[in-house]
C-alpha positions in Angstrom: -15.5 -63.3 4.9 -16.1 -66.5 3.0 -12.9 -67.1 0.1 -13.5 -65.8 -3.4 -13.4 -68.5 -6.5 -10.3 -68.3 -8.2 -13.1 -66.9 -11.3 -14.3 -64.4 -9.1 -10.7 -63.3 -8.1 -9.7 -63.0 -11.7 -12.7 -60.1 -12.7 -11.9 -58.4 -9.3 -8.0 -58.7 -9.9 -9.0 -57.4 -14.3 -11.0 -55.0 -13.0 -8.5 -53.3 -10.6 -6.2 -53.1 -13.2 -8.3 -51.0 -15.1 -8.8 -48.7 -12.4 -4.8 -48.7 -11.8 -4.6 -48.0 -15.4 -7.5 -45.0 -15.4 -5.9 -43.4 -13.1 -1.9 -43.4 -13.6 -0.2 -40.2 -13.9 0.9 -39.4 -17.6 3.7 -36.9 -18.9 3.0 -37.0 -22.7 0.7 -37.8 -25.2 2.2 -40.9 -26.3 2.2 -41.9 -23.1 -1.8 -41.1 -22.5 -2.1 -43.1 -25.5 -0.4 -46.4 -24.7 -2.5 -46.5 -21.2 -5.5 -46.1 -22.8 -4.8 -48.9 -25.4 -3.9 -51.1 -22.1 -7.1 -50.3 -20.7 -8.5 -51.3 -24.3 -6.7 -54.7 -24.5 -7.3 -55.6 -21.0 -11.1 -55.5 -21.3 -11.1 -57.3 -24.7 -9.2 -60.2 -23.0 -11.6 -60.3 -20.3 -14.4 -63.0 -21.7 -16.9 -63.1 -19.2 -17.6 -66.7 -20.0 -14.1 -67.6 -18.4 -16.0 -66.2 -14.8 -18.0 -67.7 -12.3 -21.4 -67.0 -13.2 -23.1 -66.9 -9.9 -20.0 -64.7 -8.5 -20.4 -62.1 -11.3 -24.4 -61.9 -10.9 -23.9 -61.2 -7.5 -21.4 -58.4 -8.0 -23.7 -57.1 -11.0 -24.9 -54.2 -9.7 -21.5 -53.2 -8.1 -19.6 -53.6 -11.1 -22.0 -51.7 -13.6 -21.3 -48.4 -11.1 -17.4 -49.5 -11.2 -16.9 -49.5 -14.9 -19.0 -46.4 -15.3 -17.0 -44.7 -12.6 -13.8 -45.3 -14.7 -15.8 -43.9 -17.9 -16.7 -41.1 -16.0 -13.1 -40.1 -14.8 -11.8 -40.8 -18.1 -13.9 -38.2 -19.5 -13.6 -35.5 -16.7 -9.6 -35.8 -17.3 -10.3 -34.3 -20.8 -10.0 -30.6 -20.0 -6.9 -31.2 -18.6 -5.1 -33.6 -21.5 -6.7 -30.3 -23.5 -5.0 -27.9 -21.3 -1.9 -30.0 -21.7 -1.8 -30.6 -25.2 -2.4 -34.1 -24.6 -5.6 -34.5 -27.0 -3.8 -35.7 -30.5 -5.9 -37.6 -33.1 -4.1 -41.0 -31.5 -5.1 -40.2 -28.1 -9.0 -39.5 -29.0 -8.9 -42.6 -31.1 -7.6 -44.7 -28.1 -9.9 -42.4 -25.5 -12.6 -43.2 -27.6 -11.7 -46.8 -27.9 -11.3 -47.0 -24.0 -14.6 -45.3 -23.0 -16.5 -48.0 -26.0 -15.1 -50.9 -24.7 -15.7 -50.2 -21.0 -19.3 -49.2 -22.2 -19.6 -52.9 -23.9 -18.2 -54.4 -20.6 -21.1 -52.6 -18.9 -23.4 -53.9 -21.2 -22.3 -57.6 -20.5 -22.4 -57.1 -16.7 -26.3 -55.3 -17.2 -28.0 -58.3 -19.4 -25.9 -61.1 -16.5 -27.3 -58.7 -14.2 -31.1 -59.5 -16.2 -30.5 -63.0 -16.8 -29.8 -62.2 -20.6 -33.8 -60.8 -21.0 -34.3 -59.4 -24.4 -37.4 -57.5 -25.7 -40.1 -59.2 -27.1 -42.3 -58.4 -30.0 -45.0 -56.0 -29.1 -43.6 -55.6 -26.0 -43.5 -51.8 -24.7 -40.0 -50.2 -24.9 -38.3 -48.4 -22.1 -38.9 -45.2 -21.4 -35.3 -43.7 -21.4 -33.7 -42.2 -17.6 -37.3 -41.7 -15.9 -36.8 -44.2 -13.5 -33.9 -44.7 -11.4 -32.8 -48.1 -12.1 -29.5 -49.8 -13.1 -30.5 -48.6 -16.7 -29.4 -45.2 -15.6 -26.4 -44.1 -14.4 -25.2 -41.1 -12.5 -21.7 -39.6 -11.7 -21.5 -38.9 -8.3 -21.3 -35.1 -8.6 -24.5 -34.6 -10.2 -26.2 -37.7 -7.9 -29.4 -36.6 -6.0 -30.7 -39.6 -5.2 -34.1 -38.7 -7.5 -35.4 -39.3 -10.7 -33.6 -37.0 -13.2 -34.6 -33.7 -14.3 -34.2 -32.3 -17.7 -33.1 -28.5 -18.3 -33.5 -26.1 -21.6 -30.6 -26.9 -23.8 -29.7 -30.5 -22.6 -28.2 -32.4 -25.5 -29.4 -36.1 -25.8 -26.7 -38.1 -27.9 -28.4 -42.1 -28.6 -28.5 -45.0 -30.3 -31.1 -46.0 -32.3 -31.5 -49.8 -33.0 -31.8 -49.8 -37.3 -29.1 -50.8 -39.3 -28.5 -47.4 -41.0 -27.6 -46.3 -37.0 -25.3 -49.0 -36.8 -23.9 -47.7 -40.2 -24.0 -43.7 -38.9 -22.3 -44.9 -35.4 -19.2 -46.7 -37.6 -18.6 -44.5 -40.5 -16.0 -41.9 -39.7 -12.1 -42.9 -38.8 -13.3 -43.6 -35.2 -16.1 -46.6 -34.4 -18.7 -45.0 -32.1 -21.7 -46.3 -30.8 -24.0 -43.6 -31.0 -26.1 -42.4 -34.3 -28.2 -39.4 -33.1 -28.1 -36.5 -31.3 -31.1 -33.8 -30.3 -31.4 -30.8 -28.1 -34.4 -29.9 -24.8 -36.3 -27.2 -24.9 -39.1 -26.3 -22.6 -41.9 -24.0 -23.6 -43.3 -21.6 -21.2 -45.7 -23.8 -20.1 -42.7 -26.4 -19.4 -43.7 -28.5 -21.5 -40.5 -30.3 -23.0 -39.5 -31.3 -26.4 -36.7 -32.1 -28.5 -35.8 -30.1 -31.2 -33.8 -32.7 -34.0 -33.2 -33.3 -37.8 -34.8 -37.0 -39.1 -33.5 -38.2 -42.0 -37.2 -38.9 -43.3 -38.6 -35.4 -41.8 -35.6 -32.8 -42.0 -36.2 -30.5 -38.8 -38.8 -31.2 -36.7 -39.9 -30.5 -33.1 -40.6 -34.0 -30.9 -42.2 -34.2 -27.6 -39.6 -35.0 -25.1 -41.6 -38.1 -23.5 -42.4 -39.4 -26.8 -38.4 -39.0 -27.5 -37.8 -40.6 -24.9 -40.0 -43.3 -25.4 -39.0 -43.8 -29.2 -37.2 -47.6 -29.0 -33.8 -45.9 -28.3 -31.1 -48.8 -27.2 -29.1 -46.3 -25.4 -28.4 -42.6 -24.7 -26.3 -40.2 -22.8 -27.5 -36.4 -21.4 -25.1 -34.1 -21.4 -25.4 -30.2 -20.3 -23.3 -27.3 -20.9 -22.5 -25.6 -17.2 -23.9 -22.1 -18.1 -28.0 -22.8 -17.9 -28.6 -19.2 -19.1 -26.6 -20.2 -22.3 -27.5 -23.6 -22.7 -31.2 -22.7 -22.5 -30.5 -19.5 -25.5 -29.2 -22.4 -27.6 -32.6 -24.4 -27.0 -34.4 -21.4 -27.5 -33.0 -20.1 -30.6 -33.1 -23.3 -32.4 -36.5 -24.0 -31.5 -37.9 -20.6 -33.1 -35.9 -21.3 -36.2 -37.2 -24.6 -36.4 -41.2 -23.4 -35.6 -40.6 -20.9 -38.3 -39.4 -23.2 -40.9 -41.9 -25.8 -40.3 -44.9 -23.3 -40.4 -46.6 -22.2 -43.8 -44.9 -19.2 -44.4 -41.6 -20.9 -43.9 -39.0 -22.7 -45.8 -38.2 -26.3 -44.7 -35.6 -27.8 -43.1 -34.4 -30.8 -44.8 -32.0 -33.5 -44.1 -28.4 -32.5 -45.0 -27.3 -35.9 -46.4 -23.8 -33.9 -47.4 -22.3 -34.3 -43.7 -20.7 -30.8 -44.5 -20.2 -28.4 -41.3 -20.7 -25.3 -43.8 -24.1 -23.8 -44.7 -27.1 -24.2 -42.6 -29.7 -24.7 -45.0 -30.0 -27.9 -44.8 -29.4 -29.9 -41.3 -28.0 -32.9 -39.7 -28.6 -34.0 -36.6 -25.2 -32.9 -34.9 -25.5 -29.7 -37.3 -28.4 -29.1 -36.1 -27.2 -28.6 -32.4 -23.6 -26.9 -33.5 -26.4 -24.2 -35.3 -28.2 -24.0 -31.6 -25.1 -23.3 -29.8 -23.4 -20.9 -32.3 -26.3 -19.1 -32.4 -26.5 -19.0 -28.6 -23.2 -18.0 -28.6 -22.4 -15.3 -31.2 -20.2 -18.2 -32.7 -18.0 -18.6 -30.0 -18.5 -22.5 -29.5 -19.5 -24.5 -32.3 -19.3 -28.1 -31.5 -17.9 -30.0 -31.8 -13.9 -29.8 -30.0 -13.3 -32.7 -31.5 -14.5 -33.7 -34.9 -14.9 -37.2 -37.5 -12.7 -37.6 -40.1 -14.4 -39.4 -43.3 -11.0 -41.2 -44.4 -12.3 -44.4 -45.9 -10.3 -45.7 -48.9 -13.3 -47.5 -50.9 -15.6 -44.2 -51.2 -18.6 -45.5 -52.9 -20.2 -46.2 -50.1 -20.0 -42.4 -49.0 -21.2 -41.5 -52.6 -23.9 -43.6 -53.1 -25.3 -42.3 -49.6 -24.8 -38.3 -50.6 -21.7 -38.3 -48.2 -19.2 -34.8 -49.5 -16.9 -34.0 -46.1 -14.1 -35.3 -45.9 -14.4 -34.2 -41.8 -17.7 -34.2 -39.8 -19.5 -33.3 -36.2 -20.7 -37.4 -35.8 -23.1 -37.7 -32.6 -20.4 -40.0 -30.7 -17.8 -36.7 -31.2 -19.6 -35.3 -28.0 -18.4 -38.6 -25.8 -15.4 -36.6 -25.3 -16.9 -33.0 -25.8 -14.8 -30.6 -23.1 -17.9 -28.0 -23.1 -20.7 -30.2 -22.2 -20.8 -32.2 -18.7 -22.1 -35.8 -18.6 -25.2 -36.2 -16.1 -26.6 -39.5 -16.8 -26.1 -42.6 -18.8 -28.9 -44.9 -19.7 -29.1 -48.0 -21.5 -32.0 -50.9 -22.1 -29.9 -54.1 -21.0 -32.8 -56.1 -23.4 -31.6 -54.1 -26.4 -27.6 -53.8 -25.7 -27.0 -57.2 -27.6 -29.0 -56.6 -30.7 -27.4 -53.5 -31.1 -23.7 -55.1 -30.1 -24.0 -57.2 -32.7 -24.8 -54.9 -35.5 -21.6 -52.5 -34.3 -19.8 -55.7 -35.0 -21.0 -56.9 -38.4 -20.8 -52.6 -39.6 -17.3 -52.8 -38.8 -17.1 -55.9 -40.7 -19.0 -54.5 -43.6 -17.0 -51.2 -43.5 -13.5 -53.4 -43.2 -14.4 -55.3 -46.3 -15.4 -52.1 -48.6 -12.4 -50.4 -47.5 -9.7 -53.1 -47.4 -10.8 -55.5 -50.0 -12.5 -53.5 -52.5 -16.5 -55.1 -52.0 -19.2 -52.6 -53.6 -23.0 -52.9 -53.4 -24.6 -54.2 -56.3 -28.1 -53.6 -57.3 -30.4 -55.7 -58.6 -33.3 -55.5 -60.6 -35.5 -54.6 -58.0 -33.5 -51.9 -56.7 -31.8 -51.1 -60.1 -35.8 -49.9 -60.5 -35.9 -48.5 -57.1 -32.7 -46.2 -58.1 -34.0 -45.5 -61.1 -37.2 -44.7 -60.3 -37.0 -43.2 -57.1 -40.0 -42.8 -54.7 -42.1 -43.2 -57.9 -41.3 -46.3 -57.9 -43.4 -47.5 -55.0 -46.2 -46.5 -56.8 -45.3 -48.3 -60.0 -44.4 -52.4 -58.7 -45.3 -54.0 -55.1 -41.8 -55.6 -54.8 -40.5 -52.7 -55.0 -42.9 -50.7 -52.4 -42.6 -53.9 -50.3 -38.9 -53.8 -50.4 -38.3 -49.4 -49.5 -41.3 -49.2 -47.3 -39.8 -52.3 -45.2 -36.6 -50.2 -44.3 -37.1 -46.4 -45.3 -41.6 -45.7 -44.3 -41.0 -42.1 -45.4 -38.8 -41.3 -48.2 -38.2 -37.2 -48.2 -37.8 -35.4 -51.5 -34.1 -34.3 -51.2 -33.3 -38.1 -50.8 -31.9 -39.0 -53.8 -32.7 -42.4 -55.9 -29.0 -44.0 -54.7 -29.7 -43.0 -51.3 -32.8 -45.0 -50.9 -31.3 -48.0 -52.7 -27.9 -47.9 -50.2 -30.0 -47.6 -47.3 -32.6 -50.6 -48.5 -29.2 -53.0 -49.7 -27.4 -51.8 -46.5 -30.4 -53.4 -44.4 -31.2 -56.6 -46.6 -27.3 -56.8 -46.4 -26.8 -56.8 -42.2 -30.2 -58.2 -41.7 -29.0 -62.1 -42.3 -26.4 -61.2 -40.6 -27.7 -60.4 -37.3 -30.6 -63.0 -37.6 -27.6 -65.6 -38.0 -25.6 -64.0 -34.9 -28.2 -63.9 -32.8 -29.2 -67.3 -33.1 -25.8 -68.7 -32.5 -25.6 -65.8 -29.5 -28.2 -67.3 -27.1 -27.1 -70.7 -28.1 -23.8 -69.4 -26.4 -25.3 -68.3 -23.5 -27.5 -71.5 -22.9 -24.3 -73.3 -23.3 -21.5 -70.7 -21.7 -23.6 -68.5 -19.8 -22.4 -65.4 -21.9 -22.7 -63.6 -24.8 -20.5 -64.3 -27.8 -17.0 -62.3 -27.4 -16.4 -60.0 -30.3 -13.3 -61.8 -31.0 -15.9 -65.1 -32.0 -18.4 -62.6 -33.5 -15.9 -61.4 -36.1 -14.3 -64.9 -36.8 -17.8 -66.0 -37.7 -18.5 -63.1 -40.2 -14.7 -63.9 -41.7 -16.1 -67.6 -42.2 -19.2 -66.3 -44.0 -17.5 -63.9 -46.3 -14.8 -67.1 -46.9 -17.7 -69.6 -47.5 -19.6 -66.4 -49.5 -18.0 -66.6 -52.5 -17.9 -62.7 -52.9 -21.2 -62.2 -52.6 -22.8 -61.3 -48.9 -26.2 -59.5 -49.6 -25.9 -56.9 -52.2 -21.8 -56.6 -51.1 -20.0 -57.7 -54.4 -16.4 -58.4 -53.8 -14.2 -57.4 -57.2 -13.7 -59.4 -60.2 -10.7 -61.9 -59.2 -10.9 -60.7 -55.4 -13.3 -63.5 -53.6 
């Protein structure tokens, strides 16, 4: 066997830590926690750009199954921690940490593994998990060696690439990196479709091979071990759903609240709880384990309609006991984009909460919040400036709403532009993407250099 670079030796030597670390025995909580922060900082200090470069394309595909194998046992030792009373609010945070960055390092290894390809405009998206490629991966307990097949009452948790997903992904106490989630039905014709809440359209029924070919940036299928059950919960929620959309029913809007009670209005992860307490007579409501909605600076949850102080967030499923994991998928062209807006939300998010910064209208949105949707119809900067971020405004979205959203956008949109740029130059130069650890010192320089003003985020009086 020919010797290893000292590079290559290094992500070999990294990665069987990880795996050492994944798997060590634990007696208590706190110490569940601690090994799943190591696992955290271990893959944070692992910058690909310190690697060989040939060496790690080579091991590519190899690696991708490795670090999804750790995600994968990580998440099947759940029931047990449960069973233990291991599952504390620390050791979710840290689980959750664990299984995000090992999903980023994944990420990495895929675009190396496509010599850093992203999508072009016009060019067809990806059609997510029909092909068995390195986009999709499998645990080896549910591995056929086929294309996947979806059942009734699969539940597709994904990531959308927007800002405002970026935004849904970050918002609770716990950073995620998914922002929607939908259920399978089949009619009986087996034809499939998911049944999901928009925020544009409320509750509406999708084609499953047009949701699946909707520009998602990721995804994860998950499927709850009773098929009987699982496909009552499709079932059940579908019906209501036909019913409410038809002319003698009442529609299902968008339930901007985030509140678990009351199902007149839906959410996206509401909308599933409803399909499986239904199914259920009420005796599993998702989620096991919920989002808090702690932040400190709470204008940002007013302005967008947010009430609960504790949600079901699409990324509480990662670590749902109930539902089994049967596939990953993700579209290696889109991971950085999307990468780089989780990075400048939590930046965004860190600056509201910890140093007070507030959106600030001006007098194009001052008219769009006043005027609402009307306002579209009144003055073209202002139906240039919704229609470019929200194309269908429903009627329970308030006036502040559709301001937030529109300054969130115009806020992170820069933003990215500006990272991106500076994010191929780093791999024309380094041969890797820019660590998070340079992608955050780069947004700190820009809020230094901003003087309080990023976008529509207004730092206080005497706070700069």
């Amino acid at each position: 066997m020919p010797a290893q670079s000292p590079a290559a030796a290094d992500f070999r030597a990294d990665l069987e830590t990880i795996q050492t670390l994944a798997k060590a025995p634990v007696t208590t909580a706190a110490e569940l926690a601690a090994t799943l922060g190591l696992i955290y900082k271990t893959i944070n200090a692992a910058d690909p750009a310190r690697y060989d470069r040939a060496a790690l394309k080579a091991a590519a595909p190899h690696l991708l199954f490795a670090l999804f194998d750790i995600r994968t046992h990580l998440r099947d030792s759940v029931p047990g921690w449960q069973s233990r009373g291991f599952m504390t609010r620390d050791v979710q945070r840290t689980l959750r940490d664990a299984l995000r960055i090992l999903r980023y390092a994944s990420d990495i290894i895929g675009e190396i593994n496509i010599g850093h390809a992203i999508i072009e405009d016009g060019e067809a998206p990806m059609q997510a998990f029909i092909e068995r490629t390195h986009n999709t991966l499998v645990p080896h307990k549910f591995e056929t060696g086929k294309n996947l097949q979806f059942r009734a009452g699969d539940v597709l948790i994904v990531r959308g690439t927007r800002h405002n997903s970026a935004a849904i992904a970050r918002i609770g106490d716990i950073d995620s990196q998914f922002s929607h989630v939908c259920i399978v039905h089949f009619d009986d014709r087996g034809t499939g479709f998911v049944v999901e809440s928009l925020i544009e359209d409320g509750a509406v029924i999708t084609p499953l091979k047009q949701a699946l070919n909707h520009g998602m940036a990721r995804a994860i299928l998950l499927r709850h071990p009773d098929e009987a059950l699982a496909a009552r919960a499709a079932k059940s929620i579908f019906d209501h759903v036909t019913k409410s959309n038809s002319s003698s029913g009442r529609r299902i809007w968008y339930d901007f609240t985030m509140r678990l009670t009351n199902y007149n209005e839906l959410f996206c992860s509401k909308l599933v709880r409803l399909a499986f307490d239904n199914a259920t007579g009420g005796k599993l409501r998702l989620p096991t384990y919920t989002t808090l909605l702690d932040a400190k600076n709470k204008d940002f949850f007013k302005r967008v309609g947010v009430k609960a102080a504790e949600t079901f967030a699409p990324g509480d499923l990662e670590i749902e006991p109930n539902l089994d994991l049967i596939a990953e998928w993700q579209d290696y062209r889109v991971t950085p984009r999307i990468r780089l807006q989780d990075l400048i939300m939590t930046k965004l998010f860190e600056w509201m909460d910890e140093r007070g910064y507030k959106f600030e209208e001006d007098t194009t949105v001052k008219i769009v919040a006043f005027f609402g949707r009307q306002a579209t119809k009144l003055w073209a900067p202002a139906r240039d400036l919704v229609f470019s971020v929200v194309p269908k405004i429903p009627p329970n979205m308030s006036r502040r709403t559709i301001a937030t959203i529109v300054m969130l956008h115009k806020t992170a949109e820069p933003l990215l532009q500006d990272l991106q740029h500076l994010d191929r130059l780093n791999i024309a130069t380094e041969g890797a993407s820019l660590h998070p650890t340079e992608v955050f010192a780069h947004l700190e320089k820009v809020r230094e250099q901003s003087r309080g003003r990023i976008g529509y985020l207004v730092a206080p009086p005497g706070k700069i």
